[in-house]
C-alpha positions in Angstrom: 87.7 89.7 115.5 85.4 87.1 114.5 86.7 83.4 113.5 85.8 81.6 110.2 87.4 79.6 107.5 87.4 80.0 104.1 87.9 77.2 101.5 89.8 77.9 98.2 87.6 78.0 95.1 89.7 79.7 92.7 93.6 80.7 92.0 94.3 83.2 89.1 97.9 84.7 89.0 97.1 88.4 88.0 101.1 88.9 87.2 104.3 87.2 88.2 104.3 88.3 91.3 100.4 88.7 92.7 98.4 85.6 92.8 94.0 85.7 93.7 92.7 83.5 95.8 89.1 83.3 95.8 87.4 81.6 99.2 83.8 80.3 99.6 82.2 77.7 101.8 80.5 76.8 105.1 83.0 78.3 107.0 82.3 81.7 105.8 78.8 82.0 106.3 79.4 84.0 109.6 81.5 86.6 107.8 80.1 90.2 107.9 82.1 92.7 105.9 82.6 96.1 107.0 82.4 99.7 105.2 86.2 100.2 104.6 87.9 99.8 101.5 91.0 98.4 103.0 89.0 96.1 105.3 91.7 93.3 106.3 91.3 89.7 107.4 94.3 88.5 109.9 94.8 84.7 108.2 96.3 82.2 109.8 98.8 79.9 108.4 100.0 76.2 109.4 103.5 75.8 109.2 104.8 73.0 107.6 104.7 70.1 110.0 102.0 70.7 111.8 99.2 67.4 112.5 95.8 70.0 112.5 94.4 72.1 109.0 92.3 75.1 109.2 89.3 75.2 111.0 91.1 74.4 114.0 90.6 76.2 117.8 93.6 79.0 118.0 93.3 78.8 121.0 94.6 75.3 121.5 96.6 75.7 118.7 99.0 78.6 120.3 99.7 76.4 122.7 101.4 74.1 121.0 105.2 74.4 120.6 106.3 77.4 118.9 107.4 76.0 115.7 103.6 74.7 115.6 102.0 77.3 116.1 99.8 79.2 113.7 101.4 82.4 111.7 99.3 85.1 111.4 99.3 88.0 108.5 97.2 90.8 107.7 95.6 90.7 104.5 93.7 92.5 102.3 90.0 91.9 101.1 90.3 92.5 97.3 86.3 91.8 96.9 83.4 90.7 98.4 80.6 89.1 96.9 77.3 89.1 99.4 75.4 86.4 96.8 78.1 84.2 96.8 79.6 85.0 99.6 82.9 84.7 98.4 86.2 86.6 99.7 88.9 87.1 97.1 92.7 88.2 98.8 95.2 89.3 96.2 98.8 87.5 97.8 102.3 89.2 96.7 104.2 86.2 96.3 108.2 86.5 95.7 109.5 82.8 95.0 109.2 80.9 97.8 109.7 82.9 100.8 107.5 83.3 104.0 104.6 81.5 105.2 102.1 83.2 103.3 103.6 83.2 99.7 104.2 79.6 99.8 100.8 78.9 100.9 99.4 81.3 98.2 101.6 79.9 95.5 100.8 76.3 95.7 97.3 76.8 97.2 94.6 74.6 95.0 90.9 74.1 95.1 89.6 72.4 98.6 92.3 74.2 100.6 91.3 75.7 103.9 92.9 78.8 105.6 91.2 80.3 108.8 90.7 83.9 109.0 89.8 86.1 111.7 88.1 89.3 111.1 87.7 91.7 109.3 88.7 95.0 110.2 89.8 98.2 108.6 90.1 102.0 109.0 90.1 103.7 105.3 87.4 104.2 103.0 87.3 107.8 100.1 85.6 110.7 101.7 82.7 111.2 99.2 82.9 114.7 99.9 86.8 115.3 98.7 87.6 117.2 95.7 90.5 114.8 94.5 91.9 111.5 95.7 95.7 110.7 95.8 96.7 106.8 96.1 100.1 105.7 96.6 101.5 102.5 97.2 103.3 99.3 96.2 102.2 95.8 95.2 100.9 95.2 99.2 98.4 98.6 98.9 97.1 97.4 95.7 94.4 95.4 96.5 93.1 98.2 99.2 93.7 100.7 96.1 91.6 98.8 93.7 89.1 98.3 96.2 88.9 101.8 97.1 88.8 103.1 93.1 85.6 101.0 93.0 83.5 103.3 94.8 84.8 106.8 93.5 82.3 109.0 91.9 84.1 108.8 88.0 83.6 112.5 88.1 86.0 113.2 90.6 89.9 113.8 89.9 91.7 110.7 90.6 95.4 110.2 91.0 97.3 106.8 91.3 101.1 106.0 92.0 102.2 102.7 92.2 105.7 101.1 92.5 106.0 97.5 90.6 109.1 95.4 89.7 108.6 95.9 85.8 106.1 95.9 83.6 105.0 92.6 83.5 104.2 93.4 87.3 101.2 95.9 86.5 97.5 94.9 87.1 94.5 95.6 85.7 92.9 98.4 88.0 89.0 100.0 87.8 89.7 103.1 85.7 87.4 106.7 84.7 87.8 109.8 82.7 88.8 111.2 85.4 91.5 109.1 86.9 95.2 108.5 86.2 97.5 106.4 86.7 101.6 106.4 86.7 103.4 102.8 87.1 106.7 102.9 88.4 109.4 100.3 88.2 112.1 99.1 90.4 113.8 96.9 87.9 116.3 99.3 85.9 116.3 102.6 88.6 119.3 103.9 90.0 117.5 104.3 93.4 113.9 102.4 93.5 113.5 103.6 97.5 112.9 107.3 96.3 110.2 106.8 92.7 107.2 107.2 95.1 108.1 110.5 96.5 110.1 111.9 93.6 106.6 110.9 91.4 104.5 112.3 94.1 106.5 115.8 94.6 106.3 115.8 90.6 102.4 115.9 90.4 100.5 118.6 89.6 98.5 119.7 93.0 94.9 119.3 92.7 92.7 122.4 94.0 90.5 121.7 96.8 90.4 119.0 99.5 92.4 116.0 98.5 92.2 112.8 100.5 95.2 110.8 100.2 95.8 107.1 100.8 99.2 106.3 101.3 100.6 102.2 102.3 103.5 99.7 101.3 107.6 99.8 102.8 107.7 102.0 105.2 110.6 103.8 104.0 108.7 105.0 101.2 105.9 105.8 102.8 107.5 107.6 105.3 109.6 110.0 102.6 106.2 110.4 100.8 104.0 111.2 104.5 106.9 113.8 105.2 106.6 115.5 102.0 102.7 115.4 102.0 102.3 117.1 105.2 105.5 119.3 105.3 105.5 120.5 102.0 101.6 119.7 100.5 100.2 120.8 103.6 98.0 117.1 103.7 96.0 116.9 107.1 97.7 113.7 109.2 93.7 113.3 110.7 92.2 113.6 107.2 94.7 110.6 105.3 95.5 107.2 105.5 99.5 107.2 105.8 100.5 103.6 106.8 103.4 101.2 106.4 102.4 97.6 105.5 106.1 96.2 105.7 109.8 96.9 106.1 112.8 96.4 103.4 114.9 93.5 104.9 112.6 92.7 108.0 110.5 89.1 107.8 107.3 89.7 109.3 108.2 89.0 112.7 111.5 91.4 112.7 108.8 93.9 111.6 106.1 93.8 114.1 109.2 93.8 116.7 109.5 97.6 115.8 106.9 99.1 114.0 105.5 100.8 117.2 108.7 102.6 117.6 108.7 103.2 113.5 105.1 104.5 113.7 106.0 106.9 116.8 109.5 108.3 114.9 107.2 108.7 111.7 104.9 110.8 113.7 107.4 112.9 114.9 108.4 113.9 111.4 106.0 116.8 110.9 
């Protein structure tokens, strides 16, 4: 992955919990974007404390003392623009917890953050007959990426899992696509509205490419039901866990391997 910095030119809270940070400047005029819709930048974020400010050398700066050192997180690209050249990463911020949501929520104009990237995996087979997305507020931005270069003719479903209302964003829509917003605030059992949504959808005839991301719980009940019971290919989808209910980043990373490899052996 490449190295570059961006510096903040915008902030826009698009609900209570999701703010957009929009990042321009010298230090991204050696980003090159690639084809995926869920492209992702890993950004790296001082800790409170800390003498240096983005653009610094990583290198140097992991060796400093742990509590030092910069925290990385996966994030995102919500947009691109090439004439600008401007990035724009949708944060989930709930109050002030973890590196990146207090960053996000009290970033301001002139702030720096270094990124390193991008990558990706995912973009819609133009050739599918139907598109299924499903995810909480971390797939979102990948989601609305990925609605933005659908053919409007095509069937389009989307399921995503909010705290309440007031959580819901604005996302590209067509004749052909719908949408159903679920909400954790008020349900007897939030960890099962993905799947029980997804298992109550009408199948679409034909080749469906599905995009599924957010706790892994979740996404694991709603891969199982996909493959087992919908008969989705595991090489034609995008089936990934972004986080874990009650792991921090760190606790996550410390098993998601193992997580990954017990998910595959589901179906």
């Amino acid at each position: 992955m490449s190295e570059q910095f961006g510096t903040v030119e915008g902030v826009d809270w698009l609900s209570p919990s999701m703010v957009r940070v929009t990042f321009g400047g010298p230090g991204l005029d050696s980003f090159v974007p690639t084809e995926f819709t869920d492209q992702y930048v890993n950004a790296l974020f001082v800790p409170e404390g800390a003498s240096y400010v983005a653009p610094f050398d990583p290198d140097a700066a992991r060796g400093l003392d742990p509590e030092l050192r910069p925290r990385g997180r996966r994030y995102t690209i919500r947009a691109w623009d090439p004439e600008r050249r401007r990035v724009t990463i949708d944060f989930v911020a709930h109050g002030d917890v973890g590196f990146a949501g207090r960053w996000a929520q009290r970033a301001k104009v002139g702030d720096t953050l270094q990124l390193a990237g991008p990558s990706g995996g995912y973009r819609p087979d133009p050739g599918a007959d139907a598109y299924l997305f499903v995810g909480d507020e971390s797939a979102l931005p990948a989601i609305a990426a990925s609605l933005e270069v659908l053919r409007p003719d095509i069937p389009c479903t989307v399921v995503a899992l909010v705290d309440s209302p007031e959580h819901e964003i604005e996302l590209p829509t067509g004749d052909s696509m719908s949408v159903s917003w679920c909400h954790r605030r008020g349900a007897a059992d939030s960890a099962t509205m993905l799947v029980d949504v997804v298992r109550a959808l009408d199948w679409p005839v034909g080749a469906v490419d599905v995009f599924v991301h957010g706790e892994a719980h979740e996404v694991r009940a709603v891969r199982r039901f996909l493959l087992a019971e919908r008969g989705v290919s595991r090489e034609e989808s995008s089936i990934s866990p972004y986080w874990r209910r009650d792991h921090d980043d760190e606790a996550w990373r410390a098993v998601k391997r193992d997580w990954i490899v017990a998910q595959a052996a589901d179906v």
